[in-house]
C-alpha positions in Angstrom: 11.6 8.0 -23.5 14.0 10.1 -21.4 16.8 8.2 -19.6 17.5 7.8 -15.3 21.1 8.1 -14.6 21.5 5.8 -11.5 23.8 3.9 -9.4 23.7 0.4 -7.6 26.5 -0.4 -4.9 26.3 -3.8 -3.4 26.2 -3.6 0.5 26.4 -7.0 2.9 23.4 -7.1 4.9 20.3 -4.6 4.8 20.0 -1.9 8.3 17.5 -3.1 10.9 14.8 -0.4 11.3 15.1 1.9 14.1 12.2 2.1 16.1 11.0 5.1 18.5 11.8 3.7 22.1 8.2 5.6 23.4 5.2 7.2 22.5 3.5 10.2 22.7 0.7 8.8 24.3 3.5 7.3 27.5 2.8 10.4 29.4 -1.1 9.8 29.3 -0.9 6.1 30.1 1.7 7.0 32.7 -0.3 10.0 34.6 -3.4 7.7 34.7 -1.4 5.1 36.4 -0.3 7.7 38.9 -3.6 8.9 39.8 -6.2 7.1 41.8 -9.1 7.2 39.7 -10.3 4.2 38.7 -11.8 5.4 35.2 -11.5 9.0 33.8 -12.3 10.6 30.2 -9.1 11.1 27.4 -9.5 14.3 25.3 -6.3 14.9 22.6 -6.7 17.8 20.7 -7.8 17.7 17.1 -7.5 13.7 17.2 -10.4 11.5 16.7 -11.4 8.9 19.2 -11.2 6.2 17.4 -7.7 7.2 16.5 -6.6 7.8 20.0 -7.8 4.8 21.2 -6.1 2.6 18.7 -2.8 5.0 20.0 -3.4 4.1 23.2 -4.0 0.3 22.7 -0.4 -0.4 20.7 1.1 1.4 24.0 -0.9 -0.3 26.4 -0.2 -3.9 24.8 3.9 -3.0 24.1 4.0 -2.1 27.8 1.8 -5.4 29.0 -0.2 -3.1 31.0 -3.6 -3.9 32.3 -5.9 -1.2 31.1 -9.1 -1.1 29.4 -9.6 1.6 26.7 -12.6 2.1 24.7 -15.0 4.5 23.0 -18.4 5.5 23.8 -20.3 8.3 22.9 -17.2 9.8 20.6 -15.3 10.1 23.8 -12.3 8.0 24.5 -12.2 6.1 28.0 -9.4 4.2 30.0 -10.1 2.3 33.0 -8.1 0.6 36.0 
């Protein structure tokens, strides 16, 4: 068995995790909230539905917004 040359340094406390402040799915959420349609279709290149509408879900409950996303039909939905 081949030895692992390592080190160990004690350090006081352990870094708090930095988190991104937005998403790439902000500007989607935010150019639907602009617009005035009440419920339009969300295509994301060479992303699955399902995936984008989880995506869009985290952003929509982190930013308490009140939007309804769901899939139908392999096509991703959000609605006023």
């Amino acid at each position: 068995m081949s030895e692992v040359s390592f080190v160990l340094s004690p350090v006081a406390k352990k870094p708090s995790r930095k988190y991104r402040k937005g998403s790439k799915y902000d500007p989607i959420l935010d150019k639907f909230l602009e617009g005035n349609n009440k419920l339009v279709v969300v295509e994301v290149a060479e992303k699955e539905a399902n995936y984008v509408r989880t995506q869009l879900k985290k952003r929509i409950d982190t930013r308490g917004l009140k939007l309804v996303v769901s899939v139908a039909n392999n096509k991703v939905y959000l609605e006023k």
